[in-house]
N, C-alpha and C positions, 0 to 999 in steps of 0.2 A: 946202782945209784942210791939205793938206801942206805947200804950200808955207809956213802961220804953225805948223806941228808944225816944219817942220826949224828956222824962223827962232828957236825957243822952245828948242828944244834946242842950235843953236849957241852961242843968248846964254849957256845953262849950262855947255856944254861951256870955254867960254872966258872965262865972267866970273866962277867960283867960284876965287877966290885965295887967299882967307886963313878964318880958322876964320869970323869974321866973317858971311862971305858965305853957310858951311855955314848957319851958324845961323838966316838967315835961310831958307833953303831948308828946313828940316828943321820952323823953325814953320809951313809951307806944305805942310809934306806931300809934299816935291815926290819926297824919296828912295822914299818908298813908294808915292808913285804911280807914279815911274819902273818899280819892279822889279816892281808888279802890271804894269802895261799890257804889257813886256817879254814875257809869255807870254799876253797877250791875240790873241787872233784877228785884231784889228785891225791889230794890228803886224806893217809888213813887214821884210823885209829890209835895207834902208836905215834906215830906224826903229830897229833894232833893233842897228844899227851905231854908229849916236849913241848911241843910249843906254850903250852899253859904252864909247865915246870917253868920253862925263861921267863915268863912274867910274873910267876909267885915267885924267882929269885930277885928281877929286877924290882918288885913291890913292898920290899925288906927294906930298899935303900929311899929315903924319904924325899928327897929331891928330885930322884930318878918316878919315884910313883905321881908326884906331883906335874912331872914333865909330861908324863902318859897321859895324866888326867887331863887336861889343860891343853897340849898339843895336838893329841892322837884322837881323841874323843874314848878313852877306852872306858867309859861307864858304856856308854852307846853299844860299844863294840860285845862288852861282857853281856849287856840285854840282849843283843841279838843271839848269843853261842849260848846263854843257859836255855833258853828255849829246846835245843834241840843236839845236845850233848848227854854222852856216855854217862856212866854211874863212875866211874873214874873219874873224868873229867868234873862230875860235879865233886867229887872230895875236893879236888886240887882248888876249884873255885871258891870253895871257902874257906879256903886259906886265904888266898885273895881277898875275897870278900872281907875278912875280918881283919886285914894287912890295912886297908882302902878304911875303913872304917875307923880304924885308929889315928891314922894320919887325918880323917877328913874334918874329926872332931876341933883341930886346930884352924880352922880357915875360916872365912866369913862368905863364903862364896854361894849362894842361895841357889844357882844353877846347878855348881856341881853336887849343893847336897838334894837338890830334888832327885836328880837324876839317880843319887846312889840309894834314895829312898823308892822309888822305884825299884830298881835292880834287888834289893833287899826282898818285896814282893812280889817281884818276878820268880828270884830261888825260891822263896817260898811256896808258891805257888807247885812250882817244879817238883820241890821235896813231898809233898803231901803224892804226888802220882807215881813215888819210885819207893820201893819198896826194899830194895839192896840198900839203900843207905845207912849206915848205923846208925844209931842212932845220937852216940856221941858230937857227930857232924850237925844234926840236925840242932842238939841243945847249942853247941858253940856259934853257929849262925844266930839262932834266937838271943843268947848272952851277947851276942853282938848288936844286935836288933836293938836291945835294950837299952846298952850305954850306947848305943847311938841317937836314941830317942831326946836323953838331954841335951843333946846341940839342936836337935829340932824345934825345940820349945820356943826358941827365940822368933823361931821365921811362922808360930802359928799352926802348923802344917805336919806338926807331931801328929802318933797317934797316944790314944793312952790306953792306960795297963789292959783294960777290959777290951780295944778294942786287936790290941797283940795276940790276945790270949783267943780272940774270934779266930785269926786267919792262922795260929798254930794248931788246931782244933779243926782245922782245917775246913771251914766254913768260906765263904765269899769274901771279897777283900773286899773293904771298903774302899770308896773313891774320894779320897782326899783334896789330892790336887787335881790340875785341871792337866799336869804332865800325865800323875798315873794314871788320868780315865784313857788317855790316848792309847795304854798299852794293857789296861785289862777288857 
């Protein structure tokens, strides 16, 4: 059975291109069956690999990541799996992260950027206790950190330089909003 689970998740990983392809998937159920099974017991390491491959392929496509955000709750979803994810899985997430980041800068949506402000230091938080990460990883989440911070500015709720440079330094996060006290 693993060997037709990986064949089933490459065909995903590699054959979701255009909104098209989302659509079909999404009348199948497949995004929420992905991210239930994702914290199933069932699910190994390898498993669990792919399955975050499919959503750093489908978070390339701008309308497809905006669907996820919006529909699926996947800020939500990625707050709960950086918590308690492989040193693999956390590479592959900031790709994500920084996929979500670029698109997010375009929106006016005060929800969805809290939350990915949040999420932002939550990985960070995460990154300061692993030790396998490169450190390249670490600077491109931060450089993302960063130009994300100018979309923050509007809603208030930014941080600034001095206070970036507290939680890469890996000190206490400060509590911002009243979403991120809920989750530190």
């Amino acid at each position: 059975y693993k060997y037709e689970r990986g064949w089933i998740l490459n065909l995903l990983k590699y054959g979701i291109k255009d909104s098209i392809d989302y659509t079909l998937c999404t009348k199948a159920y497949v995004f929420k069956t992905l991210m239930t099974f994702y914290d199933c017991s069932l699910c190994d390491d390898s498993t669990k690999l792919e399955i975050l491959n499919i959503f750093y392929s489908t978070s390339k496509l701008q309308d497809v990541l905006m669907s996820l955000l919006f529909d699926y709750g996947f800020l939500l979803w990625l707050q709960v799996i950086v918590k308690n994810c492989s040193s693999e899985c956390l590479m592959i997430l900031s790709l994500i992260i920084q996929n979500i980041g670029l698109r997010l800068v375009s929106i006016d949506n005060q929800v969805q950027l809290l939350e990915f402000n949040c999420l932002l230091m939550l990985f960070i938080r995460r990154l300061k206790n692993e030790t396998i990460i490169a450190s390249s990883i670490a600077d491109n989440v931060i450089s993302t950190l960063i130009k994300y911070q100018e979309c923050l500015k509007s809603l208030k709720n930014s941080l600034d330089m001095k206070e970036i440079k507290h939680i890469v330094d890996c000190s206490t996060i400060m509590k911002k909003t009243s979403l991120l006290s809920c989750f530190c």
